[in-house]
C-alpha positions in Angstrom: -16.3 -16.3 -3.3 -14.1 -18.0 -0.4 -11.7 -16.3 0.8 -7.9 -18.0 0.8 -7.1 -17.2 4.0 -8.7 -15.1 7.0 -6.8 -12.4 9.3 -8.0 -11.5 12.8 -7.0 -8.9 15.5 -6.9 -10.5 19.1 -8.3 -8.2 21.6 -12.0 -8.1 21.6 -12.2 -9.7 18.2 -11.3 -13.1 18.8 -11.0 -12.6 22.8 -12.6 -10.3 25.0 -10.6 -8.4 27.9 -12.5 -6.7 30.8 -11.5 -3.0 31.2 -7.9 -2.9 32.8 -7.1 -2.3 35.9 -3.1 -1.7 35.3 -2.3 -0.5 38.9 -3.6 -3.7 39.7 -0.4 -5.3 37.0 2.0 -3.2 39.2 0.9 -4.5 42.3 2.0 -8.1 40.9 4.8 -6.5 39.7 6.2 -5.4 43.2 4.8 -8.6 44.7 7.7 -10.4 43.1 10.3 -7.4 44.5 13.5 -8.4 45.8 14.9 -5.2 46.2 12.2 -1.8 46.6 14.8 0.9 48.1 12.4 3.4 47.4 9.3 2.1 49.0 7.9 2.3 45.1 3.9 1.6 45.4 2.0 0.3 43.0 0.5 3.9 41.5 4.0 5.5 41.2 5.2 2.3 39.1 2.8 2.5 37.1 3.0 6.4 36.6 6.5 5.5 35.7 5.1 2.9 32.9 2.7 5.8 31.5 5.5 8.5 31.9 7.5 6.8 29.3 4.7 6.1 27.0 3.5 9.7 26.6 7.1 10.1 25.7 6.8 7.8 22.7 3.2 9.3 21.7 1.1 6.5 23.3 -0.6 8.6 25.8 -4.5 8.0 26.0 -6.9 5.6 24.5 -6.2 4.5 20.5 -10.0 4.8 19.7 -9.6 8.6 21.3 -7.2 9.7 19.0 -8.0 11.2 15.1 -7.2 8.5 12.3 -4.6 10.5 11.1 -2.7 10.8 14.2 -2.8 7.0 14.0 -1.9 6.3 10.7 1.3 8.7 12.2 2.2 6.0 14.5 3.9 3.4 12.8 6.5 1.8 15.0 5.1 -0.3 18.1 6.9 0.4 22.1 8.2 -2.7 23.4 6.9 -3.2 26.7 9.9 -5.3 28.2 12.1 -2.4 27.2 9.9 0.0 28.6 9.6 -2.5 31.7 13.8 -2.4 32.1 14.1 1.0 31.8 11.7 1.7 34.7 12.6 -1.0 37.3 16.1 0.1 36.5 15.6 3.8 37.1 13.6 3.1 40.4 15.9 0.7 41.4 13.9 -2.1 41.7 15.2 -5.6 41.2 12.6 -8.6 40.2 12.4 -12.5 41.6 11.6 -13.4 37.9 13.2 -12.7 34.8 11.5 -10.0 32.8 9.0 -11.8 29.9 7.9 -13.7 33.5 6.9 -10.4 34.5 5.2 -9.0 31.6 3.0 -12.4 31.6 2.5 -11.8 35.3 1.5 -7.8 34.5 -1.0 -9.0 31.3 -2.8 -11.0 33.3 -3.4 -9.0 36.3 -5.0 -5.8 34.8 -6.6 -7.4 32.0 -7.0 -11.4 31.7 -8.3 -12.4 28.7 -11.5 -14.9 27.6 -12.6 -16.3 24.2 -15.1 -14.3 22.5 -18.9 -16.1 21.8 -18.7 -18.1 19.2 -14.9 -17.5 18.4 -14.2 -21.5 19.1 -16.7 -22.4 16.8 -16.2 -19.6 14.1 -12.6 -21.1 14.2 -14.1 -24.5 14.2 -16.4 -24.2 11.0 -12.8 -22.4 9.2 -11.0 -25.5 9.8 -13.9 -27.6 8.1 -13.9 -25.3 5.1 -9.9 -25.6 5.0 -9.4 -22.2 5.0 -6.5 -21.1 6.9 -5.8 -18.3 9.5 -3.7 -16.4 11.5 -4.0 -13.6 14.0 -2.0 -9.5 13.2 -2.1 -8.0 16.5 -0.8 -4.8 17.7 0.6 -5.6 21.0 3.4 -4.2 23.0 3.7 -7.6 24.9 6.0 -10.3 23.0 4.7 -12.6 20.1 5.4 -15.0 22.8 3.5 -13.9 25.8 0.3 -12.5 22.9 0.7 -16.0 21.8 -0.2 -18.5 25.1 -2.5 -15.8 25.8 -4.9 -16.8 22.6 -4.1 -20.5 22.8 -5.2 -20.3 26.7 -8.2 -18.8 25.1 -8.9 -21.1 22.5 -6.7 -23.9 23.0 -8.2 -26.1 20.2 -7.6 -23.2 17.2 -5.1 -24.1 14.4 -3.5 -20.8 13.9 -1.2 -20.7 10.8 0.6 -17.9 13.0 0.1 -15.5 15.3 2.0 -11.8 14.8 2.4 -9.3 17.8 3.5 -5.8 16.4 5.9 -5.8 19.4 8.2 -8.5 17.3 8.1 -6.8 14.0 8.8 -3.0 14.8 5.4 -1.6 12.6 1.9 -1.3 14.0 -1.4 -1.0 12.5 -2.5 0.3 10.2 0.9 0.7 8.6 0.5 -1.6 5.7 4.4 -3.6 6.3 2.8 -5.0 9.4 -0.1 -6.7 7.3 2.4 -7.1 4.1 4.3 -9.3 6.2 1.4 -11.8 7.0 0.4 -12.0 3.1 4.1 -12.9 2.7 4.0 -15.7 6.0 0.6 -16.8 3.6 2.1 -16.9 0.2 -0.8 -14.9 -0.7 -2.2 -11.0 -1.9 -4.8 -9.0 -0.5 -7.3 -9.1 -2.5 -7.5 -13.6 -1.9 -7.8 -12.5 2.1 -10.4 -11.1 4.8 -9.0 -9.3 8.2 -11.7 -9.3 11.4 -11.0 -7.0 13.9 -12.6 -4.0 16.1 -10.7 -1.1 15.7 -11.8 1.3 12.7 -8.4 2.7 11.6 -5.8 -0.1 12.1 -8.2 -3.1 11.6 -10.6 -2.3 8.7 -8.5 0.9 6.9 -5.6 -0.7 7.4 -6.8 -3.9 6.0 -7.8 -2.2 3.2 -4.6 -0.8 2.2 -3.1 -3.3 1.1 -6.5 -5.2 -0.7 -7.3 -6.9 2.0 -11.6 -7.4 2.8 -12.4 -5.7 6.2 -15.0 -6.9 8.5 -15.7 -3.9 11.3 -16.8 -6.0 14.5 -18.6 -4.6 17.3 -19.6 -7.3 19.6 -21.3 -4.6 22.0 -22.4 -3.1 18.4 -21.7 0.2 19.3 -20.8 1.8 16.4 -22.9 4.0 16.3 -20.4 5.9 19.4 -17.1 5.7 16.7 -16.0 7.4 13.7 -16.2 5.0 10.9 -13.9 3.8 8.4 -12.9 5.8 5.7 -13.2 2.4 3.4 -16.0 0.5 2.4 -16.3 -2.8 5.1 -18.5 -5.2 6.5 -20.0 -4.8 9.5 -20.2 -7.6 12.7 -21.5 -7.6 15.7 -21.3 -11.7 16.4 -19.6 -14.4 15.2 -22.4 -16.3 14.1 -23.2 -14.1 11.2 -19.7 -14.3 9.9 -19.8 -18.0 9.5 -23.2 -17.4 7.4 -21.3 -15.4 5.3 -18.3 -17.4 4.8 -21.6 -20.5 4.3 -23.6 -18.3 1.9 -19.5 -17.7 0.1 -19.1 -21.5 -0.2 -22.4 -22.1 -1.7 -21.9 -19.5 -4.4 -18.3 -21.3 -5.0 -19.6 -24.6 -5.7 
């Protein structure tokens, strides 16, 4: 059976990012100093950055970390807070405001590119009326998250698109995806959530009914602990759309 609506994560789900080069973010950063008393370069910034995320727990990579240490993290850093706090304390003063600057950061370490066969995945859910959205954990603003996926895949119809950083819980804390079944009008068990990351995408999606698809789109599963759900696996769009084709045929 169709589903009602469809859920997706952004980052390589529906886009693809090349590995981050954040000192390279902090370099734009300073690039735009009017006022560096300290000679600040861009490795100490972004020291400073990482300093005050190990404070908050954040240290390390996500897919590093044990699922239950994870599932422990439920409240999402704001990275314009985060931002203040350290340009403040080094006493460095900005040309442009600060959302300016977190656009400026994202898209120096890590710019962003539509994932194969995203466009036309998105494409063949508009002609099967089936509405979507996107539940992303991000520490950049709904707003910046947003023109970052509609740069990507400008000619998408998004019913919405949720950054973590604007409603306070993260993946796979189950208020984050609660909220987007509220935005639908819908439950869980009437909606299917895409994404790559094994705890917050596919357990998380499951907690609350949802249908999890576990993509890979370098199908490298084999190198991650899996889910503790049952799921779907994906390693290309193209196979999800003969699903969601194979779905409509059985609902006619």
């Amino acid at each position: 059976m169709l589903p009602k609506a469809i859920l997706f994560d952004y980052g390589m789900t529906l886009c693809t990012e090349p590995d981050a080069d954040y000192e390279k973010g902090a370099a734009v950063l300073l690039s735009h100093a009017a006022a560096n008393p300290q000679h600040i370069t861009p490795p100490a910034l972004q020291k400073a950055i990482w300093d005050v995320l190990a404070d908050f727990g954040f240290a390390g990579v996500e897919l590093d970390r044990s699922a239950d240490a994870i599932w422990a993290q439920k409240l999402e850093v704001h990275f314009l807070g985060v931002l203040r706090w350290v340009l403040e304390r080094l006493g460095l003063v900005l040309d442009v405001d600060l959302w300016h600057a977190e656009m400026l950061y994202w898209d120096a370490c890590s710019p962003g590119s539509p994932a194969p066969g995203a466009a036309e995945m998105l494409e063949y859910l508009d002609a099967l009326s089936i509405p979507y959205g996107v539940v992303s954990n991000m520490w950049f603003t709904g707003a910046t998250l947003e023109r970052r996926i509609v740069s990507c895949l400008p000619h998408a119809n998004f019913r919405f698109i949720l950054a973590s950083h604007d409603y306070a819980y993260r993946k796979p804390d189950r208020h984050f995806f609660e909220i987007a079944l509220h935005k639908l009008g819908l439950s869980g068990g009437d909606v299917w959530f895409c994404g790559d990351n094994p705890v917050c995408d596919v357990e998380g999606a499951a907690g609350v009914g949802m249908r999890p698809f576990w993509l890979r789109l370098s199908d490298d599963f084999d190198r991650l602990t899996p889910p503790r759900v049952p799921y779907t696996r994906l390693t290309n769009w193209a196979d999800f759309c003969r699903l969601l084709e194979k779905a409509a045929q059985e609902s006619r």
